[in-house]
Each structure stands twice: as structure tokens, then as C-alpha cells.
N, C-alpha and C positions, 0 to 999 in steps of 0.2 A: 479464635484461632483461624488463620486465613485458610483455604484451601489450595490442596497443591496444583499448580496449573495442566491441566491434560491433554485438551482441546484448544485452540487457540484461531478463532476464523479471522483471516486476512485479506482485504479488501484495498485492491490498487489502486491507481487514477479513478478521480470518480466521474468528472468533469459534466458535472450538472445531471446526472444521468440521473432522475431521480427514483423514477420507475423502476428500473434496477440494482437499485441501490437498496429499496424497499427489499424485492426480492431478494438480495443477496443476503441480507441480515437476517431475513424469516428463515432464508432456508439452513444457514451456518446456527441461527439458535435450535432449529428443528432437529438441526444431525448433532447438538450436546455441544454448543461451543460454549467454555464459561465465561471467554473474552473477546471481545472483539476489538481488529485494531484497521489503521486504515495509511496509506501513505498519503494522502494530502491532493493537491489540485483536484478541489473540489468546485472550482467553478471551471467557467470559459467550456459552454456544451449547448448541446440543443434542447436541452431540458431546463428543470425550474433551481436554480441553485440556492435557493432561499429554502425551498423545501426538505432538500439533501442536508443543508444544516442544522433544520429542526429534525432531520430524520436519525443523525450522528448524533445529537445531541441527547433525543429521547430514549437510545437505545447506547448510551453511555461509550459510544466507538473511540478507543482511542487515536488520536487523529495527526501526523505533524502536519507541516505547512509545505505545500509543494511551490516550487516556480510560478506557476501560476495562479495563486494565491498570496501569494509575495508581491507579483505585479499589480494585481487587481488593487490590492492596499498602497501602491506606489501613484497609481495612476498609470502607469507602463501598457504598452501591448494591447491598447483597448481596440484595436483597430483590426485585432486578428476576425477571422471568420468564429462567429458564434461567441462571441466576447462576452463577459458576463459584466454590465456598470454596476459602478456600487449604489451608485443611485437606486435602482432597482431591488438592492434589498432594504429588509427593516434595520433596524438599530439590532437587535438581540443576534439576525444573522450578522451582520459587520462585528458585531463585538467578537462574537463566537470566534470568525476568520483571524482576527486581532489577536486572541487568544493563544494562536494553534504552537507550540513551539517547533523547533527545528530539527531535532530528535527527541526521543521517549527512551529507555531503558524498561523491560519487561526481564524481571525473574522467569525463569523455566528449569524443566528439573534437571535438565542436563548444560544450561551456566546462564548468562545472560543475553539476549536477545535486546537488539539497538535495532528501533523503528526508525528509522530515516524517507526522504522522498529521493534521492539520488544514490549518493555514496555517503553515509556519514552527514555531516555539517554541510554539506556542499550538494545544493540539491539541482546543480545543473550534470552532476558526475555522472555517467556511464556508466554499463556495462549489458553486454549483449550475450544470448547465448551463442553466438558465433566467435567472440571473439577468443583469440587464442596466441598465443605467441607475442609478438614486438606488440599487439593492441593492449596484451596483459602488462610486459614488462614496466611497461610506458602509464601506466592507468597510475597514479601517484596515491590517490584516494582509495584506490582497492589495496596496494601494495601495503601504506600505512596500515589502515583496519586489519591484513593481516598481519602484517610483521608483529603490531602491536597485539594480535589475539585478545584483548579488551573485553573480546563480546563473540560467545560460541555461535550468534546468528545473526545475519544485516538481512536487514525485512527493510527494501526497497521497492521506488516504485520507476516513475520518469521514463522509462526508455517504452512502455505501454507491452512488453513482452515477456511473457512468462517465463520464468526460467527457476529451477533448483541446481546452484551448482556448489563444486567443495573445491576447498583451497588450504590446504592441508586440517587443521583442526578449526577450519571457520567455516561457515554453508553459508553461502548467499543466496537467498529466494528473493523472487518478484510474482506478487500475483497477478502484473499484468493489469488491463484496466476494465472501464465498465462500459467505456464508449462505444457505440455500435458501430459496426462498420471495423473493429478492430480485433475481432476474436475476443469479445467480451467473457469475463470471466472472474475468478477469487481461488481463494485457498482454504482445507482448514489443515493446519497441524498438528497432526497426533501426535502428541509426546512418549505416549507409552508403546507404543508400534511404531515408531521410529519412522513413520512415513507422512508423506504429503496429497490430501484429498487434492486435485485440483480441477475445479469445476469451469465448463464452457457451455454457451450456449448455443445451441444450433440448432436448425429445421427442426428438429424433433422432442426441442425441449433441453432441458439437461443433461448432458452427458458427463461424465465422471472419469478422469486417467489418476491415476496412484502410483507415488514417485516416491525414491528414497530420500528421507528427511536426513537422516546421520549418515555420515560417509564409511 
């Protein structure tokens, strides 16, 4: 008999950070997380992204595929600062990235929960916590996911900022990413407290702000 999902740690852009990526999974299973998921672009960083994929891999993260991860298999975009060649990984990383799907669906006790890297299927989509008004009206890919209520959570990542927001009976989270230099950080979701650990790192280590998960 499966167990009911309670805890649930979410990890954003990873983008090669492999170092903390370590950390973030030590510390999300430390604080009871029974799953761990991730939004994708896992390469294209200053770190070892061959590493981060054995690291997702041994610790069973569920993963989709971000934009950049999509390019790196295209051949696309090699040209950016910090680019990650395929060259440079092994076969079992490349297969691994080859593998990643475009969305995941997760059960949770309060409906289902669609892992995405952008908006949905569409992993160039937006959304910011600033935005508001004509930026919402106009967002096509937010609008769908709600209208369609499909899915009572979108666990996005791409825009690299952290946000918890509600949209009538939807919440859209982002845990933001792992890259330094960008208010690195994760999430874990408590299902039965109705709230969002959300974790950053700074000067001093870990710091911890607690947000509402259900609207």
C-alpha cells in the first residue's frame, strides 16, 4: 500500500550547481521529505553537470526537462556563458537528460500536482511574482492551467524566482533556482499544514521563511 504523500521537497533550476544541489537533497530528506522533485535545466552552470545527474539520479529526483536541457540535446545555445557540451558528459548522463519528460503529474492529498519547467508543456512560459493585471490577462498558458483546474498545483521553474501564488482553486509555486549569484534556494511542501518551507541561502547559512501553500 503506497504511502500518502505529506512532505514533498522541490528543487528549481539546478543549472550545473552540483554542490548544492548535494546540499539541497541532504537537507529536504533531513527535514522528512518522502519525494523529491525538480524543474529541470540541469546543465548550462559553473559547476559539474555530469555530477548533478548522477546526483538526481541516485536520490531518485523526480525531474522534467527545462529549456536548457532541451537545447544542450538540440545542439542550440552552446555559446551562452557557462554552456554545458554534451561532449563532456558520459553516455548514462546524456541518456539520463534524453530521458527527462516535459511534465510529470504527482498525486497529493489535496488533488494533483503537474511538475512542469515553465507553464505546463511550454517550458519557455512565464510568470513572475510581480506580475499582475494585463501581464496575467495576456499569459495564455497560466490562463489555460487555470481555466482548465486540471491540476490543484503547477511546480514550475524558468523565471529563477521564487514565488507561491493562488489563482482561484490553482497555486502556482516556483522554487526558484540553485545558481549562485541568484538567491539560491528550494522548497519543501507540507501537505498537512498547508504550508511552504522555503529555503535560501545566505551569509549565515540557511535561512528558512514559511509561506501559505493552500489559498
Amino acid at each position: 500500500m503506497s504511502l500518502t504523500l505529506r512532505l514533498l521537497g522541490a528543487i528549481g533550476d539546478v543549472h550545473a550547481e552540483d554542490r548544492l544541489l548535494e546540499e539541497a537533497i541532504t537537507c529536504l530528506r533531513e527535514d522528512g521529505a518522502q519525494l523529491l522533485c525538480c524543474t529541470g535545466d540541469v546543465v548550462d552552470g559553473p559547476g559539474d553537470a555530469g555530477r548533478c545527474c548522477e546526483a538526481l539520479i541516485a536520490s531518485e529526483v523526480l525531474t522534467v526537462r527545462g529549456n536548457h536541457d532541451r537545447w544542450l540535446l538540440a545542439g542550440r545555445a552552446r555559446d551562452l556563458p557557462d554552456a554545458t557540451q554534451l561532449e563532456s558528459l558520459d553516455e548514462a548522463a546524456a541518456a539520463y537528460l534524453r530521458s527527462l519528460p516535459a511534465t510529470l503529474e504527482i498525486a497529493t492529498p489535496h488533488g494533483s500536482l503537474l511538475l512542469c519547467h515553465g507553464l505546463g508543456a511550454n517550458d519557455m512560459a512565464r510568470l513572475t511574482p510581480e506580475d499582475e493585471g494585463y501581464a496575467l490577462q495576456n499569459n495564455a498558458d497560466l490562463q489555460t492551467l487555470v481555466r482548465k483546474a486540471d491540476h490543484r498545483f503547477i511546480l514550475g521553474g524558468h523565471t529563477h524566482r521564487s514565488m507561491v501564488r493562488h489563482f482561484g482553486s490553482v497555486t502556482v509555486l516556483n522554487p526558484g533556482t540553485l545558481l549562485r549569484g541568484e538567491e539560491p534556494g528550494f522548497m519543501l511542501l507540507d501537505f498537512d499544514a498547508g504550508t511552504v518551507r522555503h529555503y535560501t541561502w545566505g551569509a549565515d547559512g540557511l535561512g528558512v521563511q514559511e509561506l501559505p501553500l493552500l489559498a
